[in-house]
C-alpha positions as CSV (number, residue, x, y, z in Angstrom):
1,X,24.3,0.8,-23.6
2,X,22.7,3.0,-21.5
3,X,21.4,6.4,-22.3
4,X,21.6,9.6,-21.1
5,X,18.4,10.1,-18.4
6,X,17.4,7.7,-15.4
7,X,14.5,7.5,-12.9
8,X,14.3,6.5,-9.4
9,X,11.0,5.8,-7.3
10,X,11.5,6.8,-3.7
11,X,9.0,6.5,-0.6
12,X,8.9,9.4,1.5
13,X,7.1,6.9,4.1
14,X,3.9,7.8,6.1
15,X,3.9,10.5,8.7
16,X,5.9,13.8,7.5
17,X,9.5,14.1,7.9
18,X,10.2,11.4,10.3
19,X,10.5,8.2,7.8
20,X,12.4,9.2,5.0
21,X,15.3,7.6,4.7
22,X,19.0,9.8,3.6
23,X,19.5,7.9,0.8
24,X,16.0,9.0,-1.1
25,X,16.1,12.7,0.2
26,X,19.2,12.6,-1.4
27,X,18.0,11.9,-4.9
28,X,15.1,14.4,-4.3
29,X,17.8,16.9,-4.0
30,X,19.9,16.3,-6.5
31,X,17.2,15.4,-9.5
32,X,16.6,17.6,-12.4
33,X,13.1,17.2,-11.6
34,X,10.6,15.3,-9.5
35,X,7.1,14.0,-9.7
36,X,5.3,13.4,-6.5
37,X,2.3,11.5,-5.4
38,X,1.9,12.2,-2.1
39,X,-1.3,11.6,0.7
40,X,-1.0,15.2,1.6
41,X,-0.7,18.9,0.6
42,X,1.6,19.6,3.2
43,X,3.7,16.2,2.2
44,X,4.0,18.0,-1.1
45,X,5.1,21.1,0.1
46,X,7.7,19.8,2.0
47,X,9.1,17.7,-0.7
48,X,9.4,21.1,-2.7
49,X,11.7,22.6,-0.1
50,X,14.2,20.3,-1.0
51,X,14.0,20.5,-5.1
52,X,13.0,23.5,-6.7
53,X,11.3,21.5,-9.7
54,X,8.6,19.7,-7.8
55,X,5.7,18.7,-10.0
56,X,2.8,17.6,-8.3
57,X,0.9,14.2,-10.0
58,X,-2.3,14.7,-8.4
59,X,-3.7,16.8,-10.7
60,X,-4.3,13.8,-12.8
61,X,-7.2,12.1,-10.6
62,X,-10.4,13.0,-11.2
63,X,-13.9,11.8,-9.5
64,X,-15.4,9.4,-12.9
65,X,-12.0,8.9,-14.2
66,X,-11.1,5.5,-14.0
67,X,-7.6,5.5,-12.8
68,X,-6.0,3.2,-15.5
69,X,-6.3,6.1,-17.5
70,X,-4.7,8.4,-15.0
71,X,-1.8,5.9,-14.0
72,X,-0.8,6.0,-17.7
73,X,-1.0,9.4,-18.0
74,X,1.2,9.8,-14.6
75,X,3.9,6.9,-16.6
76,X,4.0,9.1,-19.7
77,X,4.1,12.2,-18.1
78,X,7.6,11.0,-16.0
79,X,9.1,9.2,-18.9
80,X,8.7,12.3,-21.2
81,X,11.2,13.6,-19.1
82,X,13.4,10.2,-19.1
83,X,13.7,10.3,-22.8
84,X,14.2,14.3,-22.4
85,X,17.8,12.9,-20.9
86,X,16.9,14.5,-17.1
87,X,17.2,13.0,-13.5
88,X,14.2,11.9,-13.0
89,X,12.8,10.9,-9.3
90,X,9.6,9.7,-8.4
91,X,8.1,11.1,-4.8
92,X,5.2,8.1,-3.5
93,X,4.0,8.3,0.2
94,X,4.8,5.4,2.4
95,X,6.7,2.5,-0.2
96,X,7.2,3.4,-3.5
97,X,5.9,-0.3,-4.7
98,X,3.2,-0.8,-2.2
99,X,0.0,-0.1,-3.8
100,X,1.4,2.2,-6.5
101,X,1.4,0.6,-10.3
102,X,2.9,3.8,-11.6
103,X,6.7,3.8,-10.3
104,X,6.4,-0.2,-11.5
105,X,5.6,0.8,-14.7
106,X,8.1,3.4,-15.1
107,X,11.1,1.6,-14.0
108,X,9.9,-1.3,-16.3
109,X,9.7,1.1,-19.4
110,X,12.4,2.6,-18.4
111,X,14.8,-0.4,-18.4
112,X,13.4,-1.5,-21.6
113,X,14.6,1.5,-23.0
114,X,18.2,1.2,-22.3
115,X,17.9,3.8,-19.2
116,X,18.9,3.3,-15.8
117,X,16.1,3.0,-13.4
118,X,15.4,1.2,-10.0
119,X,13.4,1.8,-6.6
120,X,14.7,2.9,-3.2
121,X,11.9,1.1,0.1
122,X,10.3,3.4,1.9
123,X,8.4,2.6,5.2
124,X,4.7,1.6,4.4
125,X,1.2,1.5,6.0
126,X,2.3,-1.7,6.9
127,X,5.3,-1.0,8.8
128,X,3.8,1.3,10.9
129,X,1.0,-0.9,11.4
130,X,3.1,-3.8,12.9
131,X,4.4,-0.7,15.4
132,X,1.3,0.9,16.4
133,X,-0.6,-2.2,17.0
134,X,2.1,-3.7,18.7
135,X,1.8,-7.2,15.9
136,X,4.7,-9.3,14.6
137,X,3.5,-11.4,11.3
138,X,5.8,-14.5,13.0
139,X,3.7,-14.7,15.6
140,X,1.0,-16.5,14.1
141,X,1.5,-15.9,10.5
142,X,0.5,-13.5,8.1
143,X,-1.9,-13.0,5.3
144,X,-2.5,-10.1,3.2
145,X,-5.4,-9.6,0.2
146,X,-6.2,-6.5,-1.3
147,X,-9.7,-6.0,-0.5
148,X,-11.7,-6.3,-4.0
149,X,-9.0,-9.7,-4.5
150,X,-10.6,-11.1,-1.4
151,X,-14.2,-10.7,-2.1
152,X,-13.8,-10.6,-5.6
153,X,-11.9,-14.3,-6.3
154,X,-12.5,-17.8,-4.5
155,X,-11.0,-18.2,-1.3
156,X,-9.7,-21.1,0.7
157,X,-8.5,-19.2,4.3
158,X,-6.8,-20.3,7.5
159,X,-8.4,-18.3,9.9
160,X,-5.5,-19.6,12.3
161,X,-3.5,-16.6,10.6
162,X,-3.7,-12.5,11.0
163,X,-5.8,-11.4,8.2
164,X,-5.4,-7.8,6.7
165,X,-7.1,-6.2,4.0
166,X,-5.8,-3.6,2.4
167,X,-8.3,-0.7,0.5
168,X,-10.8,-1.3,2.0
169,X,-12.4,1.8,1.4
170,X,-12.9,1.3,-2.4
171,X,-13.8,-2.1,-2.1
172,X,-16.7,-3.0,-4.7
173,X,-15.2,0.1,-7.3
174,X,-14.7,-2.1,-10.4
175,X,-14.8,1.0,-12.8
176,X,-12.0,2.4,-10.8
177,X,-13.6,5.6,-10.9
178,X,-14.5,6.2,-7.3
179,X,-12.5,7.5,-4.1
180,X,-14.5,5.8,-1.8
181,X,-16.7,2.6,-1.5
182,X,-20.1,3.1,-1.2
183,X,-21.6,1.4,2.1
184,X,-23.6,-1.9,0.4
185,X,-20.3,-3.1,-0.6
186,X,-18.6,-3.0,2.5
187,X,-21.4,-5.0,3.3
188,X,-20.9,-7.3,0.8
189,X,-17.5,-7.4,2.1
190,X,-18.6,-8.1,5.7
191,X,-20.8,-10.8,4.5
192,X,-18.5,-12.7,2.5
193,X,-16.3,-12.9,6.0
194,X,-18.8,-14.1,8.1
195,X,-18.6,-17.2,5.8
196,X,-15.1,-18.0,7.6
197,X,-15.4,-15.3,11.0
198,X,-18.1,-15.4,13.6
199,X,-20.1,-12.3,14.0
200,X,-19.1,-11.3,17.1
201,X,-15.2,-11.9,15.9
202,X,-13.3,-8.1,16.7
203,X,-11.7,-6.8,14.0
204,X,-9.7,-3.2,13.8
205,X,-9.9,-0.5,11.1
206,X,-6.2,1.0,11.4
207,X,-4.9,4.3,9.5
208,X,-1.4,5.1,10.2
209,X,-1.1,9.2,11.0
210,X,0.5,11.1,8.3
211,X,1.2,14.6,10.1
212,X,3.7,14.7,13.3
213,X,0.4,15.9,15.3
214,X,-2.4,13.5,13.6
215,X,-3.5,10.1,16.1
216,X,-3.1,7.0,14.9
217,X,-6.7,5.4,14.3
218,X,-7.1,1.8,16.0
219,X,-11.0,1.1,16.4
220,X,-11.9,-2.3,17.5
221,X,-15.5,-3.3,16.7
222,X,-17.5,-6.4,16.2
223,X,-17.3,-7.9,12.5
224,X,-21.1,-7.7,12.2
225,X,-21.0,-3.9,12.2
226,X,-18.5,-3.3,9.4
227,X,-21.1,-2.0,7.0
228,X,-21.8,1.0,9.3
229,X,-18.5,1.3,10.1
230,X,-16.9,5.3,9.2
231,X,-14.4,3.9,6.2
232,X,-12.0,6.0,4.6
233,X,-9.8,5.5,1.3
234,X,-6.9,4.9,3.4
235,X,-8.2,2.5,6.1
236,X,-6.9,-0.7,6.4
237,X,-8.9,-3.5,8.5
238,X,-6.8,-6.4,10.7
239,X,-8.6,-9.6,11.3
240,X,-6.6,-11.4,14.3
241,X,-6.9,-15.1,14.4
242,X,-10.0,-16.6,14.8
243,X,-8.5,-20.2,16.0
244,X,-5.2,-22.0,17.1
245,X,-3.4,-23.8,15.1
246,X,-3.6,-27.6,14.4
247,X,-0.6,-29.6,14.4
248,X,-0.3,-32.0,11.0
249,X,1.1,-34.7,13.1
250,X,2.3,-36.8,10.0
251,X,4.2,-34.0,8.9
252,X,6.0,-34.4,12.8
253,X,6.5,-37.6,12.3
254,X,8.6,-37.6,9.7
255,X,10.3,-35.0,11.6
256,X,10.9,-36.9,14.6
257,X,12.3,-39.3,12.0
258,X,14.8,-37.1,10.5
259,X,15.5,-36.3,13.8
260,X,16.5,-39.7,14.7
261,X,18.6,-39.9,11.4
């Protein structure tokens, strides 16, 4: 049986007011109360003029603070309010599951409670990156890593494919306690590429705009010169294909086979 309180995680998407979908301003409006985590100040105050009890979950990051400790606090602080028997909605910038443990968490608590709980999609980074940059993941295929997974774990990569890598910015933070990487990591990063890129290969650092009057940042520049690159928390780095793809001619063969059949 269900009880009495539920909690939704809704993506406001990236740029303000022009991705959010009816559906999640709706819950925004008609929750008891919402938590937001939001890329902007003026994100925030435009979620509050559409709930009067808006409750900002910013305040729980801290430079030093590893941010385990503040995603659990963020998860407790919106399920005291689950078990309290309100409406709760969760306000995240671009996806609500993209990048964002806490509205997982929540919804997974949640359920295992007994209290209703599930995510509305929201239009992500990615989204808007296929837009601006004009890229369609069919074309070649697609590959995505988080960018301490990537240099972080052993890697066996077809460089046939579109590579992006996402944080790049706090790659190398394995305290979680920093907001951006520190500049002989992004190195590191850059060298453990050049293992499958060659150094004149162009890659783009992309950040998607978040205000109606911000650019969109594309900058194309030789992999070599990532580690004096200007980096951001939010920047996101796209690897196009450094080689065509190679037919596995047995596989058409049995193709051409079942063709025949």
């Amino acid at each position: 049986m269900e009880k009495k309180g539920s909690f939704v995680a809704v993506g406001v998407g990236m740029t303000l007011g022009a991705h959010i979908c009816p559906l999640s301003r709706s819950y925004i409006e008609q929750a008891d109360i919402v938590f937001c985590s939001l890329s902007d100040k003026y994100v925030e105050e435009w979620v509050m003029t559409m709930n009067s009890e808006v409750r900002s979950l910013q305040s729980f990051y801290a430079v030093g603070k590893d941010r385990r400790e503040t995603y659990k606090e963020m998860v407790s602080a919106m399920m005291t309010e689950v078990r309290a028997g309100k409406n709760v909605v969760g306000a995240f910038y671009g996806h609500p599951g993209v990048f964002a443990l806490a509205p997982h968490k929540v919804i997974s608590l949640a359920r295992s409670e007994g209290f209703q709980a599930h995510m509305e999609p929201g239009i992500s980074a990615e989204d808007c990156l296929y837009a601006d940059m004009g890229l369609d993941p069919g074309t070649h295929g697609c590959i995505h890593y988080e960018a301490n997974q990537f240099l972080m774990n052993k890697k066996c990569l077809d460089t046939s494919a579109l590579l992006i890598l996402w944080q790049v910015g706090m790659v190398g933070d394995r305290k979680h306690e920093e907001f951006e990487s520190h500049q002989k990591y992004r190195k590191l990063l850059m060298q453990s590429l050049l293992a499958f890129y060659p150094a004149d290969h162009k890659v783009a650092l992309y950040e998607a705009a978040v205000l109606p009057i911000d650019d969109v940042r594309i900058e194309w520049l030789p992999l070599k010169h990532l580690g004096d690159a200007k980096i951001h928390q939010h920047t996101t780095m796209v690897i196009p294909p450094a080689e065509g793809k190679r037919r596995d001619h047995d596989v058409l063969r049995m193709l051409d086979r079942l063709d025949d059949d």
